[in-house]
N, C-alpha and C positions, 0 to 999 in steps of 0.2 A: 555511457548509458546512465541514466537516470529513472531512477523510483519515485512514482507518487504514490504515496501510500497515506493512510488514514490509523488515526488510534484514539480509543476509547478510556472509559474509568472503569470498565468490566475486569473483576478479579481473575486473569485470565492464565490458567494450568498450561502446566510442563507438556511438552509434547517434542517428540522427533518429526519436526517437517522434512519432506522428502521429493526431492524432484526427478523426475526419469522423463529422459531423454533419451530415444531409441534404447541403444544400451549402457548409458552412461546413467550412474545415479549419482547425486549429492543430495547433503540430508545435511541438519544440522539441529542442536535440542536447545530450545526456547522456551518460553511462555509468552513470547511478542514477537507476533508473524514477519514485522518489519526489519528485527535484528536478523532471521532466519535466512531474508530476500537479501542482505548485506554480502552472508559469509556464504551463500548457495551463489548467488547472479555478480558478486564483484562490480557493483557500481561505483560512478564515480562519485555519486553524493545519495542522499535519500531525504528528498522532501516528506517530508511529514505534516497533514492539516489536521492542527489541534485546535479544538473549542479551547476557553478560559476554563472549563472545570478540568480540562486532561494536562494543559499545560502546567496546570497547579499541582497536579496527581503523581499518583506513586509511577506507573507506567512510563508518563513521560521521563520524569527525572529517572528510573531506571536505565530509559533507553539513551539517553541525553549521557547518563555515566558509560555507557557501556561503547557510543558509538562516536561522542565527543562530537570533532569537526564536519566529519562524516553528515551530522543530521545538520537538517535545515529544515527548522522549524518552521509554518506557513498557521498563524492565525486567522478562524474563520468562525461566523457565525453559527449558532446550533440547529437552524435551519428549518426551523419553524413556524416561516412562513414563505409563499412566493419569493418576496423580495429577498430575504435571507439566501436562498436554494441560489437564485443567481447571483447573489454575491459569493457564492463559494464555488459557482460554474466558472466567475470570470479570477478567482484567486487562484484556481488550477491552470488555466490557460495560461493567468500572467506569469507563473511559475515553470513555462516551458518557453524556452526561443526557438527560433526559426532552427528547422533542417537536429534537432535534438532527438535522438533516440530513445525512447523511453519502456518503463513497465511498469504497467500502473496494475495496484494491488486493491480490490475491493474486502480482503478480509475481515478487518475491524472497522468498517465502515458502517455506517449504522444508516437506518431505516431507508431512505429514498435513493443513498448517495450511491450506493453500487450501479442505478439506472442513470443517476446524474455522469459517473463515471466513463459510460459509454458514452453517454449525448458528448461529452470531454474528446474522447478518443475521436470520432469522427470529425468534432469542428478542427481538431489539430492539425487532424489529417487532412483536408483542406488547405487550411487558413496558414499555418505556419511547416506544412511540409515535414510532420516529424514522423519519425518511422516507428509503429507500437510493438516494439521486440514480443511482449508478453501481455495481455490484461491475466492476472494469477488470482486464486481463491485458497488458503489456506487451509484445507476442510477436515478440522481439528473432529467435528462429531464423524467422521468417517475413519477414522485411525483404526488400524487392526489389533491382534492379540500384541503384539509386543509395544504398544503404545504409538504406532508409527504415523502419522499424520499425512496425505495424499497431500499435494500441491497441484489442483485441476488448472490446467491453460482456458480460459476462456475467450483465447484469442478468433479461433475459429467461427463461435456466435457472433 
């Protein structure tokens, strides 16, 4: 399996993510959704689409230290305009091969790209046959009294 996931320059707080599955839970404590979906879902790699300000930023290099080989960086433009948006539609696509299994994370993904994200998920499924394990939201403002953070499926939408 494979993660597509997204990351920002936002100073982003500690949290315990948390995924339940019937009666199975795994959880693990972050501040970057993308480390979380690592040590929770056991990929085999984790793409990451950074702009030039994130790649340059504290988070990236954070996560770059933490997950090493693991990540695989995918440069993309900041998406503010038409052209831009489908340049980062077709940098997602060229970052999956045929019959790949994937989960694609819209958490730190910022303004349009969670709806781009989906437009992604269905031409895949299509076009290259991949199977979407998970689309997952990281829902850090939803965390309960002991700091615990939900991991919503938004597979089923």
């Amino acid at each position: 399996m494979k993660v597509l996931s997204f990351l920002g320059i936002t100073k982003y707080k500690v949290t315990t993510y948390v995924w339940q599955e019937g009666d199975e839970e795994r959880s693990y404590e972050t501040r970057l959704f993308p480390e979380a979906l690592v040590h929770i879902f056991r990929p085999e790699c984790l793409v990451v689409f950074v702009t030039s300000a994130v790649k340059n930023g504290e988070n990236f290099s954070t996560l770059h230290e933490r997950l090493n080989t693991m990540l695989k960086p995918v440069d993309i433009p900041e998406g503010k305009t038409k052209e831009e948006l489908w340049e980062i539609f077709d940098r997602c696509v060229e970052a999956v091969q045929e019959g790949d299994e994937i989960l694609l994370d819209v958490t730190h993904a910022f303004r349009s790209l969670p709806l781009l994200v989906f437009a992604v998920a269905a031409y895949l499924r299509r076009t290259k046959k991949v199977t979407i394990r998970h689309i997952v939201y990281g829902a850090y403002e939803a965390r309960d009294d002991q700091g615990r953070s939900p991991i919503f499926d938004l597979t089923p939408l």
